[in-house]
N, C-alpha and C positions, 0 to 999 in steps of 0.2 A: 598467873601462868595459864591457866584455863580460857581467860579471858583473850589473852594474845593468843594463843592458839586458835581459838575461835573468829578471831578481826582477820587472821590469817589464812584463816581457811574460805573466808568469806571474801577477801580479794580475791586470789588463785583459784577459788572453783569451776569459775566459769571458762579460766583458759585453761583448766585440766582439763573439762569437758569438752571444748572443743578441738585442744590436742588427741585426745583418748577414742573420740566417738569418731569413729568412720566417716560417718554421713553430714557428721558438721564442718569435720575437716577438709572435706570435700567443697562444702554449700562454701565455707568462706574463702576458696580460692581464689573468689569471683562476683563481684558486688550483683545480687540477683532480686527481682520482685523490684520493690518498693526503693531499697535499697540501690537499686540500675538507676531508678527514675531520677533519686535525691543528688548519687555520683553523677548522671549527667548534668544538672543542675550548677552544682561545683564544678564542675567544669566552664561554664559559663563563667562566673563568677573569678577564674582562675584567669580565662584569655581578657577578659574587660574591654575586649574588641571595642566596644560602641556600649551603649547605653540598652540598646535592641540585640534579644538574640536571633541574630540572622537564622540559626540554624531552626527557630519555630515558623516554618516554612506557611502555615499558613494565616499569620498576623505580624502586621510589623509595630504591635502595640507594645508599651513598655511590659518586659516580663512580670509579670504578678505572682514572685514566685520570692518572696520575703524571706528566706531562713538562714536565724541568724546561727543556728547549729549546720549547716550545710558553710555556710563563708566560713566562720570561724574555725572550724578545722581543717578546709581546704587553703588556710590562712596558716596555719600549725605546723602540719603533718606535708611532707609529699605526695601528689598525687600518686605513685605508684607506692605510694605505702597504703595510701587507703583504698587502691585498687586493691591489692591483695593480701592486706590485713583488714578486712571492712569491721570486722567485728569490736578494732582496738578501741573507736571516740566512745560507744555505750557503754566500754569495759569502765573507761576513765569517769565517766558519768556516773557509774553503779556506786564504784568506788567513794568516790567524792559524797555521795547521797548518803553513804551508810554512815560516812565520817559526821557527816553536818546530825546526823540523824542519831548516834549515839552521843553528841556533842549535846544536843536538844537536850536529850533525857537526864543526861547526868545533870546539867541545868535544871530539868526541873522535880531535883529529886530524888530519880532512882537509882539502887547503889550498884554497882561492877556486874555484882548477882545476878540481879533481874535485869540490867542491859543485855548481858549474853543471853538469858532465856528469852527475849523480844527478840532479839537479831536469830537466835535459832529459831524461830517461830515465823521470823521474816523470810527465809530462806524456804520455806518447807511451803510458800505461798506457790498457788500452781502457776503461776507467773514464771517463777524462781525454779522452777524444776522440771517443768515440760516444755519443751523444744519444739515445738513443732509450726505448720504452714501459718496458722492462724497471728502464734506468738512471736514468731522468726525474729520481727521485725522491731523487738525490744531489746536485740543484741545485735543488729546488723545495723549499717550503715544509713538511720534512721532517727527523725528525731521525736518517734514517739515514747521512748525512757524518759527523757528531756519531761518530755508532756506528765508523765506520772510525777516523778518528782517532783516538780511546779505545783500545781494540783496538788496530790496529795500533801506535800511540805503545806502550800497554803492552808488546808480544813486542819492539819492536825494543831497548826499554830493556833486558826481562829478558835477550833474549839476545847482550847484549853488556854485563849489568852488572859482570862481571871485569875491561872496558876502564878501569871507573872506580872510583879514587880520592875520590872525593866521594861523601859517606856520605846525603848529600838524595836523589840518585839512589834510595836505597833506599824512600824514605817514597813519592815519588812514584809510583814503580812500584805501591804499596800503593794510593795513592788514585785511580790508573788503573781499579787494578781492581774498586774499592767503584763509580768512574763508572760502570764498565760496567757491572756488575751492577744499577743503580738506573734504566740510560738505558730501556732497553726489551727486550720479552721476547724475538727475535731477539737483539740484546747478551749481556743473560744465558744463552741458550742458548748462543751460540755462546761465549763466555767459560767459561762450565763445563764442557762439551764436550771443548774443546781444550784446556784446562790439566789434563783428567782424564787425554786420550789422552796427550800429550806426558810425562805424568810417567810413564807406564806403559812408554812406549816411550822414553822413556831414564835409564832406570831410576832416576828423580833424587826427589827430594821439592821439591817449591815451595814454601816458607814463606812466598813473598810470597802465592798463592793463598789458604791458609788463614788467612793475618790477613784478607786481602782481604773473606772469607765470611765471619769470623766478626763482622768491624767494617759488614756487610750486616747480618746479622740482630741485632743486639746493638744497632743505632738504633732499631728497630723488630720487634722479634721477632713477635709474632700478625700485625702485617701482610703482611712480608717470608717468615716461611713458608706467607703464605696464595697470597703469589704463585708460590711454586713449586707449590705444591698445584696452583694454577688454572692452571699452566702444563702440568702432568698431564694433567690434564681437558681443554684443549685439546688437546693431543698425542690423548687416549682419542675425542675427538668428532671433530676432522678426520680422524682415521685408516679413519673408515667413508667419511668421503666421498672420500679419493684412494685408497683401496684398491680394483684392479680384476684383471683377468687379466693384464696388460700387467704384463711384470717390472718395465721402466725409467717415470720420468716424460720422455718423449722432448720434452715442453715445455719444462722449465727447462732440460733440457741442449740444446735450439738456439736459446734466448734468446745465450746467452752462450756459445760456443767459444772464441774467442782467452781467454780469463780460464786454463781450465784447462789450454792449450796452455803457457802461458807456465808454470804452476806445473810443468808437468812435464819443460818444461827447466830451471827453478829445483832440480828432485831431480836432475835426471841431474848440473851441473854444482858439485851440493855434496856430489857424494857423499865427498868426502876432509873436508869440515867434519860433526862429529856434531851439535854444535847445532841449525846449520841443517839438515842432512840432516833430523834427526829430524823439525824444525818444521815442511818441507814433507811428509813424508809423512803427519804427521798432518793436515792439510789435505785431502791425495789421497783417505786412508781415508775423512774424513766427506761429500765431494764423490761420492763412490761410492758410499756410503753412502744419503745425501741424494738419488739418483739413482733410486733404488728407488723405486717409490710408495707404500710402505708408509711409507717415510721422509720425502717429500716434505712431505708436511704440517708440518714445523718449519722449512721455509725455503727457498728457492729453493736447490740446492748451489752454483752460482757463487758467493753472496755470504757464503758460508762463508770463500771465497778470498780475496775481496777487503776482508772486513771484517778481515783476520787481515795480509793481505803489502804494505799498503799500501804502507809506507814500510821496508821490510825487502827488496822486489824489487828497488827499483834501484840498491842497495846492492851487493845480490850480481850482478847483473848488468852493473854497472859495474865491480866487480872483476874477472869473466869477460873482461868487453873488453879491461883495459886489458890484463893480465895475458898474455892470449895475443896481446896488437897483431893484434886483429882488423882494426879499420879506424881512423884519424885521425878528427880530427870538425872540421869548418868548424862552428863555435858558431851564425854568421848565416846561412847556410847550411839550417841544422836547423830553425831559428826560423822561416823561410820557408816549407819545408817540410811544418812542422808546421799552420801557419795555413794554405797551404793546403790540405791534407786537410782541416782541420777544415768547410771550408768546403765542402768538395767533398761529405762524410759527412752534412752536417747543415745543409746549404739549405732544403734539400725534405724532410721526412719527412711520406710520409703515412699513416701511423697515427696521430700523434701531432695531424694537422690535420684527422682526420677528430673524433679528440676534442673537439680545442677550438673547432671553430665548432661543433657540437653542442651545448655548452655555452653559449656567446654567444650563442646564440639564447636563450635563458633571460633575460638579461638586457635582450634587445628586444622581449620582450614588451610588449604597448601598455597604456595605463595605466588603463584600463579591467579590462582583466583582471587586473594586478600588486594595483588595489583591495580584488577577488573573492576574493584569496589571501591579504592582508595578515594575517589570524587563520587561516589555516588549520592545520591538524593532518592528518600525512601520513601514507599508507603507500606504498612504493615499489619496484620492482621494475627493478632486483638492490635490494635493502631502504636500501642506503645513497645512492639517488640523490637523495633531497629534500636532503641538504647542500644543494645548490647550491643551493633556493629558499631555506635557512635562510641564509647565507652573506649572500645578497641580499636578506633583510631581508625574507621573505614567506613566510609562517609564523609558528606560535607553539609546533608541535611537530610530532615525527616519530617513528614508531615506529625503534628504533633499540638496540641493546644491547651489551655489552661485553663481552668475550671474556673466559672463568672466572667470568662468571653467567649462565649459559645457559639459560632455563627451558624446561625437555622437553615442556610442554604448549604453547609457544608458538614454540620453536626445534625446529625438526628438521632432524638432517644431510642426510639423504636430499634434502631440497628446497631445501639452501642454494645459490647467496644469495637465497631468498625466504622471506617469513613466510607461515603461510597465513592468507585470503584468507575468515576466516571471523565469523560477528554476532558472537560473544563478544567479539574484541578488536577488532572496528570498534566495539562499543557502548559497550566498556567503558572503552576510550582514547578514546572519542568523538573517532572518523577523519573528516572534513569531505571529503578531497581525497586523491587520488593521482596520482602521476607514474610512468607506464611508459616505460620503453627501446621503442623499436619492435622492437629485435629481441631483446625478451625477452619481449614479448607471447604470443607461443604457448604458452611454458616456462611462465610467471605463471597461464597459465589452463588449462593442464595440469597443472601437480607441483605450485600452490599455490590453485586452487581459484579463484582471481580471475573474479568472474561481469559481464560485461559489462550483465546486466541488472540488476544494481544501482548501475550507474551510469551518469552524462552527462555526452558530453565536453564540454567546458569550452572546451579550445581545443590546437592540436598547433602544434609545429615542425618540422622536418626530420628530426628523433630522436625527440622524446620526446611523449607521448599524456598531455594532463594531463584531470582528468576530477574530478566533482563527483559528490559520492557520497551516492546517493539513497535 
């Protein structure tokens, strides 16, 4: 009974919370951030016009833009369900994780008991309970949940595949890691990363790793080393623009503190297990790493942590508990507990409500204007804000590009996120219209040359300055 209450409480929580909380209910009206870019993507993917998306206005190279968590539910689901339920494919994802994930444990071993104290242990992960800018985007219309799950499923199997006897165990782990490597370029980094450091420091050889690579590039060999190549070339072009005087990136590390709090009582209290010891200190090294600005540019370091300990932390840390009778646990008690912080955490955020009525203004635009725009062709300032008019069906293009086809005469580090602002690629993409951030207006007409006298505004909302280009 305790136990179904608790599997129960741990599907439904996350759509209590975003029924409940104000500012979530609000955020998922409307696919926003990360989330815009992934739904415009599926979009593509939905019209299959051609093999090229016409609407990446400035290359008519094949889209490089692989996700098979973006097809696959644009393939499911109706577009206008996941226009405005964005948050449902992660929920489905959560769900299914925890299933496969208590499924593990009873397999190897542990009774009803200690499942429920792990899954409560799992929940109370600040992943699991804080909402905000940083994390958004492991409940919205994104497939970096996908990316945890992968990942973490894969370290938790390899490092306790000694516990098992069942020889499947072995393939699985294999096709964890071809997933990861296929899901996204974060994924892949951090999958190769970490299976390089971990072998090194405990002094082991991974055999499941190098089938893993070799059964990546052996589906697809020219494509699949074109993605590491481009994954280079990203690494070589962001590296000019987070490189400063400032030793640390002192942003990503106070996005997220409790994350690496917890991994470093994860080392102290494994230090008598080598597996894990090892597995968390290679974690610490690329988190420290990752922390450097010269390093930052491959990924926030927190989610180095979390893409890796998902389901591996409240393992060890349930062991910790029991092991020393830290404290008893009232099951219902915790449950209460839990819901309310979560409610307490993520009623009110305003960052995340200053985004999305920002955005919602977009969509109440009057139908006069919405007319004006229905063909437009955009350029936009940070460069990926026209999603949202494309999203909403007003437009017909945006200037817009893919990461490892960068063209140097049209992309410049120095000015990212802006293109500049100059006749060649207004005439040449024949630009109709733009959308500026208001508070990237100064930036757009400083570092990207954006000339107010070549254009008319058209019409404004609370954020953004849309404008007809003359």
């Amino acid at each position: 009974m305790i136990f179904v209450s608790i599997f129960l409480y741990v599907i439904i929580y996350r759509i209590l919370i975003i029924t409940l909380s104000k500012t979530l209910k609000n955020y998922f009206r409307f696919p926003l951030n990360d989330s815009a870019v992934y739904f415009y993507f599926g979009d593509f993917y939905l019209q299959k016009k051609s093999k090229y998306d016409e609407r990446n206005l400035l290359s008519n190279k094949p889209l490089r833009f692989h996700s098979f968590f973006v097809y696959f539910f644009f393939k499911v689901f109706p577009r206008n369900f996941i226009l405005k339920k964005s948050f449902f494919p992660n929920l489905m994802l959560f769900i299914l994780g925890i299933f496969l994930f208590f499924n593990y444990l009873f397999y190897i071993n542990f009774n009803i008991h200690s499942i429920t104290y792990i899954i409560l242990i799992l929940i109370f992960l600040p992943e699991n309970i804080f909402f905000r800018e940083w994390n958004i985007n492991f409940i919205s219309f994104s497939p970096r949940l996908l990316v945890i799950l992968t990942n973490s499923f894969y370290w938790l199997l390899y490092l306790n595949i000694n516990k098992s006897d069942f020889h499947l165990i072995y393939i699985i782990v294999i096709i964890l890691g071809v997933i990861s490597l296929f899901l996204s370029n974060f994924s892949r980094q951090s999958f190769v990363i970490s299976n390089i450091l971990f072998s090194i420091i405990d002094l082991s050889f991974n055999l499941y790793f190098i089938i893993s690579i070799f059964l990546f590039f052996i589906v697809s060999p020219k494509k699949n080393f074109s993605l590491f190549y481009n994954q280079l070339l990203i690494f070589k072009w962001q590296s000019k623009r987070f490189f400063s005087k400032k030793l640390f990136n002192f942003i990503t590390i106070k996005q997220n503190i409790l994350t690496p709090i917890i991994l470093f009582l994860l080392l102290i209290i494994t230090f008598e297990n080598k597996s894990y010891f090892n597995f968390f200190l290679v974690l610490t090294i690329i988190y420290i790493f990752t922390s450097l600005n010269f390093f930052s540019s491959i990924g926030e370091n927190w989610r180095y942590i979390t893409v890796n300990y998902f389901f591996i932390a409240p393992i060890v840390l349930y062991d910790f508990i029991t092991n020393n009778k830290i404290f008893e646990i009232n099951f219902f008690l915790i449950l209460i507990l839990h819901f309310f912080i979560l409610i307490l955490l993520n009623y009110n955020i305003r960052s995340l409500d200053k985004n999305s009525k920002s955005v919602h203004d977009l969509v109440k635009l009057n139908s006069e204007v919405k007319q004006k725009l229905k063909n437009a062709r955009w350029y936009g300032a940070p460069f990926v804000t026209p999603v949202y008019m494309m999203n909403i069906k007003l437009g017909e293009g945006m200037l817009f590009f893919n990461k490892g086809e960068y063209d140097r005469e049209i992309i410049n580090p120095e000015i990212f996120p802006y293109i500049e602002f100059k006749d060649e690629i207004i005439n040449n993409f024949n630009i109709t219209h733009s959308i500026i951030h208001k508070d990237h207006l100064q930036n757009v007409i400083k570092k990207a040359n954006f000339d107010l006298k070549k254009v008319k505004l058209l019409c404004e909302t609370k954020n953004f300055l849309i404008y007809e280009i003359i």
